[in-house]
BALOBA-1460 file (C-alpha; in Angstrom, 3 decimals):
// residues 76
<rec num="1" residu="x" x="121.330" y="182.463" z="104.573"/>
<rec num="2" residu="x" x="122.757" y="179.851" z="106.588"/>
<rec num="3" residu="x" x="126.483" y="180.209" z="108.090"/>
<rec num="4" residu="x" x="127.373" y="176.862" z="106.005"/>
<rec num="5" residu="x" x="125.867" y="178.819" z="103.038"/>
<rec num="6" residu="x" x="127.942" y="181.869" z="103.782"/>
<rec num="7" residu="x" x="130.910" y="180.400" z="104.045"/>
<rec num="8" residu="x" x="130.352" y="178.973" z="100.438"/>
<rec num="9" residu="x" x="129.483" y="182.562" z="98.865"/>
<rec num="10" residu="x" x="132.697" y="184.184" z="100.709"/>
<rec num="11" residu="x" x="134.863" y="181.240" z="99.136"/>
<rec num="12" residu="x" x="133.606" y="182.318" z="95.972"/>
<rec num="13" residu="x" x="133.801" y="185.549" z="96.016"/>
<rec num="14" residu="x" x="137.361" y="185.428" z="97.649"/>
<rec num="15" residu="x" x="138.601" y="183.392" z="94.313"/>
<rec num="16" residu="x" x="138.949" y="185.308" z="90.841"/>
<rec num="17" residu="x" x="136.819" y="182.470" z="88.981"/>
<rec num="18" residu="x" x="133.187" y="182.124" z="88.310"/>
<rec num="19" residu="x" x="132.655" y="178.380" z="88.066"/>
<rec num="20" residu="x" x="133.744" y="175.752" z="89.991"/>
<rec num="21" residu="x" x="133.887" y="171.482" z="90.645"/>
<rec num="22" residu="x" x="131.941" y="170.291" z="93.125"/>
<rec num="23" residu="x" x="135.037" y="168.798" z="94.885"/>
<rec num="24" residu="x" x="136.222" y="172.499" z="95.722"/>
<rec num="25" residu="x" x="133.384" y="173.154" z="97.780"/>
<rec num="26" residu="x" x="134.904" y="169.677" z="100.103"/>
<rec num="27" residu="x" x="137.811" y="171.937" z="100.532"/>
<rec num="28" residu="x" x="135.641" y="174.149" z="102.725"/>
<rec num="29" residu="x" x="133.827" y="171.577" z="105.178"/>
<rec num="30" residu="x" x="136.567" y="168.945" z="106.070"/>
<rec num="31" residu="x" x="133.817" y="168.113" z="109.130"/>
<rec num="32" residu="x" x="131.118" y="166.980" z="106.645"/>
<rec num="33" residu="x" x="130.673" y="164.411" z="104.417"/>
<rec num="34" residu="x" x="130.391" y="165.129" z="100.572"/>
<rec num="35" residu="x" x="126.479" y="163.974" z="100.941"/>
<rec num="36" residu="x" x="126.109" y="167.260" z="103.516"/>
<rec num="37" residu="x" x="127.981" y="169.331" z="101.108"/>
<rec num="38" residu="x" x="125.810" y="168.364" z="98.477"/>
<rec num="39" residu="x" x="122.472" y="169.397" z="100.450"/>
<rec num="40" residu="x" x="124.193" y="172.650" z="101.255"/>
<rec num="41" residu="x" x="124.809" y="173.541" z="97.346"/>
<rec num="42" residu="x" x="121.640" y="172.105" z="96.154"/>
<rec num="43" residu="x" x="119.176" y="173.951" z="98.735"/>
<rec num="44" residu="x" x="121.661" y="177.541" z="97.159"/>
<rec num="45" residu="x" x="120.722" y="176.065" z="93.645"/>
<rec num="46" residu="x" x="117.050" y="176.160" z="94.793"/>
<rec num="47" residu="x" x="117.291" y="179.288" z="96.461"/>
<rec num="48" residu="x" x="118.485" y="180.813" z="93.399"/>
<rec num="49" residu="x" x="121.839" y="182.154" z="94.647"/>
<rec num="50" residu="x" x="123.722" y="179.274" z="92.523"/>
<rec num="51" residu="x" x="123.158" y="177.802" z="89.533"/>
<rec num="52" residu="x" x="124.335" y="174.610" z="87.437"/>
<rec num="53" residu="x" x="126.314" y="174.758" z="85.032"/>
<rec num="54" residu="x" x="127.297" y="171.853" z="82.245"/>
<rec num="55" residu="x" x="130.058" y="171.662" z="79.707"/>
<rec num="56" residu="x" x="128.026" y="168.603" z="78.923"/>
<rec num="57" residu="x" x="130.667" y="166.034" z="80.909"/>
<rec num="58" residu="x" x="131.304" y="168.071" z="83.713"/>
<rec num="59" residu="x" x="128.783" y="170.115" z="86.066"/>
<rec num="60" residu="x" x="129.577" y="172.994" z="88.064"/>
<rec num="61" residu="x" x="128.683" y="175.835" z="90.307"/>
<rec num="62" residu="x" x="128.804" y="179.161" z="90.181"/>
<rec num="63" residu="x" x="127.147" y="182.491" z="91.975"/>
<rec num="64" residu="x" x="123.715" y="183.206" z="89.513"/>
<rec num="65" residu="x" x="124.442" y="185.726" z="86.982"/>
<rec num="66" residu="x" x="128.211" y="185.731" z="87.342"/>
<rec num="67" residu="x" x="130.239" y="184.697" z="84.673"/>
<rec num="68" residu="x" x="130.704" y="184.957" z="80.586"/>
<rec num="69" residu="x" x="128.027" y="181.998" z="79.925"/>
<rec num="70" residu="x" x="125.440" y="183.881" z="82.076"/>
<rec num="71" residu="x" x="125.852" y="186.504" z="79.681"/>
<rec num="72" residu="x" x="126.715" y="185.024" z="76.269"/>
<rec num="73" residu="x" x="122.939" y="183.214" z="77.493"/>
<rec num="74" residu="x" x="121.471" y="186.603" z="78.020"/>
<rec num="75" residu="x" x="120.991" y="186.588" z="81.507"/>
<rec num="76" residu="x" x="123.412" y="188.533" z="82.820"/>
């Protein structure tokens, strides 16, 4: 796991909520550009330590396997 990477799963795991906007994630990397923040979340997504998820209007991310929809889904 990259630093960039670990500094996403500590801001996660420091918060009491499972899901979040992709604009929180900014919050973190002031230095980079929302196109580097992307990479960072999508190569997680890939890696399988995120995952997407979609109200149907709105996407977010979470940790995989944390949170009620996880488990309402049966993955969890």
């Amino acid at each position: 796991m990259t630093p960039d990477q670990q500094k996403i799963v500590d801001f996660i795991t420091e918060k009491n909520k499972t899901k979040f906007y992709f604009k929180d994630f900014l919050d973190i990397f002031p230095e980079k550009g929302p196109r580097e923040v992307k990479k960072i979340l999508t190569s997680m997504v890939q890696c399988e330590v995120m995952e997407f998820w979609s109200s149907g209007s709105t996407t977010m991310y979470g940790l995989k396997g944390a949170g009620k929809q996880s488990q309402a889904e049966g993955e969890g």
